[in-house]
C-alpha positions as CSV (number, residue, x, y, z in Angstrom):
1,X,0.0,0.0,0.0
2,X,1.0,3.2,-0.7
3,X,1.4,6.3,2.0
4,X,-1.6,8.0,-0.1
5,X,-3.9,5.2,0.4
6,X,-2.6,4.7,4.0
7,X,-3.4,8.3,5.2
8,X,-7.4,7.6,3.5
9,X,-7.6,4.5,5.7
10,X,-6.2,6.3,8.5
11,X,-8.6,9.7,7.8
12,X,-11.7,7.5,7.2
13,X,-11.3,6.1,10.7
14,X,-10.9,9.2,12.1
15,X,-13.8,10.7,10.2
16,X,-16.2,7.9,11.5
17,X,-15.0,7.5,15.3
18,X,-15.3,11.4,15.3
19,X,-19.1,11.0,13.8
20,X,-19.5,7.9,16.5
21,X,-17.6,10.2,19.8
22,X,-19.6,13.6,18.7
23,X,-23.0,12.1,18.7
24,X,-22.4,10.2,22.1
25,X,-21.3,13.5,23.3
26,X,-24.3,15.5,22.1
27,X,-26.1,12.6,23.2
28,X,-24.6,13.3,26.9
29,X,-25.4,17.1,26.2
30,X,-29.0,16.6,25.9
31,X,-29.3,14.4,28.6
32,X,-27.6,16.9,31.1
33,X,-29.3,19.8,29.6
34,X,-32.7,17.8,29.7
35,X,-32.4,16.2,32.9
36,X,-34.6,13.3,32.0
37,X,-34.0,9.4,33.6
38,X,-32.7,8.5,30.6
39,X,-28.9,7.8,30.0
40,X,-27.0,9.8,27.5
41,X,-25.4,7.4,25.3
42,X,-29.9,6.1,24.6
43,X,-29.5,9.9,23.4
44,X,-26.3,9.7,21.5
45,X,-27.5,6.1,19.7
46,X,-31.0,8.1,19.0
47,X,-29.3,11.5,17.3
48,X,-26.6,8.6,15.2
49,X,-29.8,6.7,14.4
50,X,-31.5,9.7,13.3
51,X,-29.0,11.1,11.2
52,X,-28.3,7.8,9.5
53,X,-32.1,7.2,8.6
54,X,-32.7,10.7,7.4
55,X,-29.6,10.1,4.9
56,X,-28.1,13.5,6.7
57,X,-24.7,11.1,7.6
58,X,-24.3,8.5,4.8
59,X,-23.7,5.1,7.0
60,X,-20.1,4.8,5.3
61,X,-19.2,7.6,7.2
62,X,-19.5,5.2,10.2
63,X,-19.0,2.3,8.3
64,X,-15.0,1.8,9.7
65,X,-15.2,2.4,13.4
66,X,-18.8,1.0,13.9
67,X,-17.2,-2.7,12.5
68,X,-14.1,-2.3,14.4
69,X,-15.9,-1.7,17.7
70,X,-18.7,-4.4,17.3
71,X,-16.0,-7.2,15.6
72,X,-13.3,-6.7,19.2
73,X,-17.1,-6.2,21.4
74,X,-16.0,-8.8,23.7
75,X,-13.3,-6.7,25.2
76,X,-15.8,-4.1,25.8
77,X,-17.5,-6.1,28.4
78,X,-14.1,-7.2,30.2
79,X,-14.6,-3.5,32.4
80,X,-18.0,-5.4,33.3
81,X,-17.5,-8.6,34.0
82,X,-14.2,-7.7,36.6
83,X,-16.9,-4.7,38.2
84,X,-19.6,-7.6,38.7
85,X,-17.2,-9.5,40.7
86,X,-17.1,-7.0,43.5
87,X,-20.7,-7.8,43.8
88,X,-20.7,-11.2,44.0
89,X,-22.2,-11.4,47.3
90,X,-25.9,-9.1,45.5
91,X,-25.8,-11.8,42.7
92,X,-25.9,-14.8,45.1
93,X,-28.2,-13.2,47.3
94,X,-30.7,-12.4,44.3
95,X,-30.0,-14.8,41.8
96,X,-33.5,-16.3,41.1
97,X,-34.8,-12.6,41.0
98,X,-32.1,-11.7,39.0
99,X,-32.7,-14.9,37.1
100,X,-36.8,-14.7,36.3
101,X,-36.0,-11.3,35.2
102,X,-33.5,-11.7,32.5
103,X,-35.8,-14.5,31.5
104,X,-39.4,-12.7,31.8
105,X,-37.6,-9.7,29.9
106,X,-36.0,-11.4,27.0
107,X,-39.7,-13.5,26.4
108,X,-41.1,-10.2,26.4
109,X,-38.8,-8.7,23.7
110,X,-39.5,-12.5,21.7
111,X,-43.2,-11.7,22.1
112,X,-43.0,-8.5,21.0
113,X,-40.4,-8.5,18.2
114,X,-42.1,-12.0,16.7
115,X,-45.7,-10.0,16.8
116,X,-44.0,-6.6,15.2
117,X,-42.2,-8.9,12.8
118,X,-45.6,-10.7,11.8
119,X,-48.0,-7.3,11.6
120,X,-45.2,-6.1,9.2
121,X,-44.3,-9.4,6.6
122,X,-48.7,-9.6,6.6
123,X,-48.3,-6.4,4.8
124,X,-45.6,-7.4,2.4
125,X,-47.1,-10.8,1.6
C-alpha cells in the first residue's frame, strides 16, 4: 500500500470515530441539559440513528469504526465482568430474581419482536 492510500484509511477512521464520539457527546449534552432518567449514550444512539435514517450522515461515514468496535465487542464487556465480581455477594443473594428477570424480559422482547415482525411481513405478503 502506498502512504496515499494509508493516510485515506487512517482519515476515514478518524472521520467515522469522530461522527460515533460527537454524537455520544451530544447525546450526553442533551441528557444533562434535559435532565430526563434516561442515560446519554440512549440519546447519542438516538441522534446517530436519526442522522443515518434521514440520509443527513451516509452510514459509510460510520461504516469503519462502527465494525471495528462491534467485531473486538468482547473486550468491551471485560470492564463489566471484573466490576460484577465485587458484587458477588448481591448476585448470590438475588439470583433467582435476577434470574426470572432476564428471562421474563427477554420473552417479552421475543413476544413482542415475533408480533411486530408478523403485523409487518402480513403487509408485504
Amino acid at each position: 500500500m502506498t502512504v496515499k492510500l494509508y493516510f485515506r484509511v487512517i482519515l476515514e477512521y478518524l472521520v467515522s470515530f469522530a461522527v460515533i464520539v460527537g454524537c455520544l457527546q451530544l447525546g450526553l449534552a442533551l441528557q444533562n441539559l434535559s435532565g430526563l432518567p434516561v442515560p446519554g449514550t440512549i440519546f447519542g444512539m438516538l441522534i446517530l440513528f436519526g442522522l443515518l435514517a434521514s440520509k443527513v450522515i451516509p452510514a459509510r461515514w460510520v461504516e469503519p469504526s462502527a465494525t471495528l468496535l462491534t467485531r473486538n465487542m468482547i473486550f468491551l464487556f471485560i470492564p463489566v465482568s471484573v466490576g460484577l465480581m465485587n458484587h458477588l455477594q448481591v448476585i448470590a443473594d438475588y439470583w433467582l430474581t435476577l434470574l426470572v428477570s432476564v428471562f421474563v424480559s427477554s420473552l417479552i422482547v421475543l413476544v413482542l419482536m415475533s408480533w411486530g415482525i408478523n403485523k409487518l411481513s402480513k403487509g408485504k405478503a
